[in-house]
C-alpha positions as CSV (number, residue, x, y, z in Angstrom):
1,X,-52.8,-31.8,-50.4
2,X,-49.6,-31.2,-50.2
3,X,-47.4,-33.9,-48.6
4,X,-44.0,-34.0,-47.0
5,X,-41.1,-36.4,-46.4
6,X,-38.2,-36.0,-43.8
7,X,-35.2,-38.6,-43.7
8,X,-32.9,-38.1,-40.7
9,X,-31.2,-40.3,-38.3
10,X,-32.3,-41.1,-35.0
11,X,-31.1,-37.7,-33.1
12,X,-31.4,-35.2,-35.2
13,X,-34.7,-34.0,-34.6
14,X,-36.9,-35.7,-37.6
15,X,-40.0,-36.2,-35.5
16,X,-39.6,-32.7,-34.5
17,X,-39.3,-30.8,-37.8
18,X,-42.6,-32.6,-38.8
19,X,-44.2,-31.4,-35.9
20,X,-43.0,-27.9,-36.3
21,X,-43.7,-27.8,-40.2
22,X,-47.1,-29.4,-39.3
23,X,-47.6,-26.6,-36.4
24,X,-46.1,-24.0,-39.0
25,X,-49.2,-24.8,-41.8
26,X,-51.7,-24.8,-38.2
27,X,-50.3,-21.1,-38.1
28,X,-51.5,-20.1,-41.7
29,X,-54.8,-21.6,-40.8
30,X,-54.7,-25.0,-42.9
31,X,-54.9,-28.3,-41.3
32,X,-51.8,-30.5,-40.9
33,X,-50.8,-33.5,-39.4
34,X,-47.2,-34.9,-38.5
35,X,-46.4,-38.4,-37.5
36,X,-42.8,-40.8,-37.8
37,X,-42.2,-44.0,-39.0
38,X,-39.3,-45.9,-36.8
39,X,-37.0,-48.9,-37.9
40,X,-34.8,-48.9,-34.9
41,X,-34.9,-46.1,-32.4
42,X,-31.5,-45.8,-31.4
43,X,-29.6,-42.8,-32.4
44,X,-27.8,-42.5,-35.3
45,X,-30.6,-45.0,-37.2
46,X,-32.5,-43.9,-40.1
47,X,-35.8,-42.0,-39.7
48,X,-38.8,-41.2,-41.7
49,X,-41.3,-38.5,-40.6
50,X,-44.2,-37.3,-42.3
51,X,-46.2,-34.3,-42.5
52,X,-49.5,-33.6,-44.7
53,X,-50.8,-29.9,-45.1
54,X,-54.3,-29.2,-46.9
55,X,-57.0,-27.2,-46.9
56,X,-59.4,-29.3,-45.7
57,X,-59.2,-32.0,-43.1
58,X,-56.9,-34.7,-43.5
59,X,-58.4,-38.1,-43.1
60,X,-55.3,-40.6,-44.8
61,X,-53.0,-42.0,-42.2
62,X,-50.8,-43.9,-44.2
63,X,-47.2,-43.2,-44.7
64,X,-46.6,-41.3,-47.1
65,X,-45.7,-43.2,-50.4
66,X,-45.3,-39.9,-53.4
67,X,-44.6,-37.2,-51.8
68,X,-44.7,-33.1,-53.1
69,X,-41.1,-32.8,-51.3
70,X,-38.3,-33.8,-49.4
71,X,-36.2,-32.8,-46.7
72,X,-33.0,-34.8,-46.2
73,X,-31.4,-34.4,-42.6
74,X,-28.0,-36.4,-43.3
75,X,-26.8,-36.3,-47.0
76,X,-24.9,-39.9,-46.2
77,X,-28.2,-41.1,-45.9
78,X,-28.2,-40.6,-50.0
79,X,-25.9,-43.7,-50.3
80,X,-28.1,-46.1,-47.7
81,X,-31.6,-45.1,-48.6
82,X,-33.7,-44.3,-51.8
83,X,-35.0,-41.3,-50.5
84,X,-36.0,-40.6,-53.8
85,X,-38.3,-42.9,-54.1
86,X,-41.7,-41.8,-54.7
87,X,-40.9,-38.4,-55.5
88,X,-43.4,-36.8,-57.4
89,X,-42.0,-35.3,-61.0
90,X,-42.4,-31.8,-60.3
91,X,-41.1,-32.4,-56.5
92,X,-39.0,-30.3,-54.6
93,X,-36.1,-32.2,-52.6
94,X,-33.7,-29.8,-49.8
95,X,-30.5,-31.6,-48.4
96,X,-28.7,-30.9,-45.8
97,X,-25.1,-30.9,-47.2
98,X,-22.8,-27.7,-47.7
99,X,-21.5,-29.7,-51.1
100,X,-23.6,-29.5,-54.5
101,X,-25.9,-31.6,-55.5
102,X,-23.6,-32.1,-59.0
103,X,-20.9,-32.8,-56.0
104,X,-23.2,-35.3,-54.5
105,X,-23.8,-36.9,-58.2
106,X,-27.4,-36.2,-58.2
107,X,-27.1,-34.4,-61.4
108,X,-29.2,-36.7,-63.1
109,X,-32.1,-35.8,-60.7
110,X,-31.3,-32.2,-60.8
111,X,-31.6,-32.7,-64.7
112,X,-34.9,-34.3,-64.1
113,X,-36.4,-32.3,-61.5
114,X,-35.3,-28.8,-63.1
115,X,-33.4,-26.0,-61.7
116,X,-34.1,-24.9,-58.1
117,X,-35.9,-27.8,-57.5
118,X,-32.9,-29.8,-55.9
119,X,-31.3,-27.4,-53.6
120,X,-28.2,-28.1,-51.1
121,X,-28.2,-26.1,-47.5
122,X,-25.1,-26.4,-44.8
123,X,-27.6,-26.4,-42.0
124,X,-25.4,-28.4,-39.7
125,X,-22.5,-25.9,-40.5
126,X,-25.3,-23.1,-39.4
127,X,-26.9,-25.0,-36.6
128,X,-23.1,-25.7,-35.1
129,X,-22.7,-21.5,-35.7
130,X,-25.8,-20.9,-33.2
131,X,-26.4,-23.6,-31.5
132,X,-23.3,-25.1,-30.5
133,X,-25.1,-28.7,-31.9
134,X,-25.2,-30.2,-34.9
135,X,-29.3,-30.4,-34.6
136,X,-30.5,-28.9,-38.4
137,X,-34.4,-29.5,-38.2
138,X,-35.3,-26.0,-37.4
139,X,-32.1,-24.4,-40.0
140,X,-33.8,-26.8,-42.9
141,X,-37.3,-25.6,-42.3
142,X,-36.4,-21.9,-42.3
143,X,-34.5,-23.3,-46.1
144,X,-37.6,-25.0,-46.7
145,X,-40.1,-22.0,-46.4
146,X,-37.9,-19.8,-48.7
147,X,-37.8,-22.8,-51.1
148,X,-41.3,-23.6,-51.8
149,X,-43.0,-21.4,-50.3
150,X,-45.4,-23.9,-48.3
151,X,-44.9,-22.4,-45.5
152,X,-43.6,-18.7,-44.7
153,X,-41.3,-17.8,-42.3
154,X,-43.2,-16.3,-39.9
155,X,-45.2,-19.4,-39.4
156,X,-41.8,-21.5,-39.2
157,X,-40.8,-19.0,-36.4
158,X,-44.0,-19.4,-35.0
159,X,-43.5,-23.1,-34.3
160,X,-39.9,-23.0,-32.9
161,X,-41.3,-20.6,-30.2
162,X,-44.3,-23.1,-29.7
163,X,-42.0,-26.3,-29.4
164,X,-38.8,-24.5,-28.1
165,X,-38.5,-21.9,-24.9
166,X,-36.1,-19.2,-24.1
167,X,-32.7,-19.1,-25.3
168,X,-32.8,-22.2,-27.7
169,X,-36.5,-21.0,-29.0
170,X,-34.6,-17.7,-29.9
171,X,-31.2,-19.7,-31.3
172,X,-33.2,-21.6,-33.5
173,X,-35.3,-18.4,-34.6
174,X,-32.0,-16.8,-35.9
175,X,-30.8,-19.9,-37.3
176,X,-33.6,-20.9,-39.4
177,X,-34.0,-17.1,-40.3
178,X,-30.4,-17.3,-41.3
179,X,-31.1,-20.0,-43.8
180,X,-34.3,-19.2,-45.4
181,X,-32.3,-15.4,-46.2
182,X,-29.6,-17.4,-47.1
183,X,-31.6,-19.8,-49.6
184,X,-33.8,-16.6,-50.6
185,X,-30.9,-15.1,-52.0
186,X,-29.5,-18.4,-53.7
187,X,-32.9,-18.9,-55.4
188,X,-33.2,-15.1,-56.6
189,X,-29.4,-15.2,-57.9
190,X,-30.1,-18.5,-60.2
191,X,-34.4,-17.2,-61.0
192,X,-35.4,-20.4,-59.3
């Protein structure tokens, strides 16, 4: 079973890109589930969803406690929230900052983790570019698919076009297709 973390703020679509990963895995014929974990639901708070993808049916419900990978919406929330907590030793961690993760001093995790296991993306930056908002759930998951693989991104497009319509469905499309070229390209460069 393979088992996801997001961290966001309130806002930024968190519940959403665990939906869309977990509609994503529904695509490639495994089962999936999604569900969030609120503090406080005003915007701008931090978030936790989840998303579990397997094989077989899922019966846990719990949150989940080591995950396979994360996805980190705001890189600020680095400084206010042990997001790494958990992480399993041969996890896989994408964060949403256009800085490194040396610039971000997570070198010690990169060290730990190995290379192309820790990777930065500018999905706000890309997200502003064709959306005109700085919404990155649907930018990270196209990342996320060229990353690990977990998902491809035909399913990822898939699930925008199932929980989006029209003009944003087809924003987010080029967006997220944008970043998993983008991060395809980064991880061929390095041999991640």
């Amino acid at each position: 079973m393979l088992q996801i973390r997001i961290h966001g703020r309130g806002g930024q679509g968190v519940v959403t890109a665990a939906e869309m990963l977990s509609i994503a895995a529904f695509e490639q014929g495994r089962h999936a589930q999604a569900f969030p974990s609120f503090g406080s639901e005003r915007t701008g708070a931090p978030v936790v969803a989840f998303c579990r993808i397997d094989d077989k049916p899922i019966r846990l419900r719990e949150p989940i406690l080591a995950p396979d990978a994360l996805i980190v919406q705001d890189a600020h929330l680095l400084r206010q929230v042990d997001v790494f907590q958990g992480l399993r030793p041969d996890g896989a961690v994408l964060i949403n900052s256009r800085h490194s993760a040396e610039d971000l001093g997570l070198g010690e995790i990169v060290a730990r983790l190995g290379r192309g296991r820790l990777v930065t993306l500018g999905a706000t930056e890309i997200a502003l570019k064709h959306l005109g908002r700085p919404l990155p759930n649907a930018v990270l998951l196209g990342g996320f698919a060229a990353m690990t693989g977990m998902v491809s991104l035909a399913a990822v497009v898939h699930a925008i076009g199932r929980k989006f319509k029209g003009e944003v469905a087809q924003r987010n499309i080029v967006a997220a297709t944008e970043a998993h070229d983008m991060l395809a390209a980064q991880m061929q460069e390095t041999g991640a």
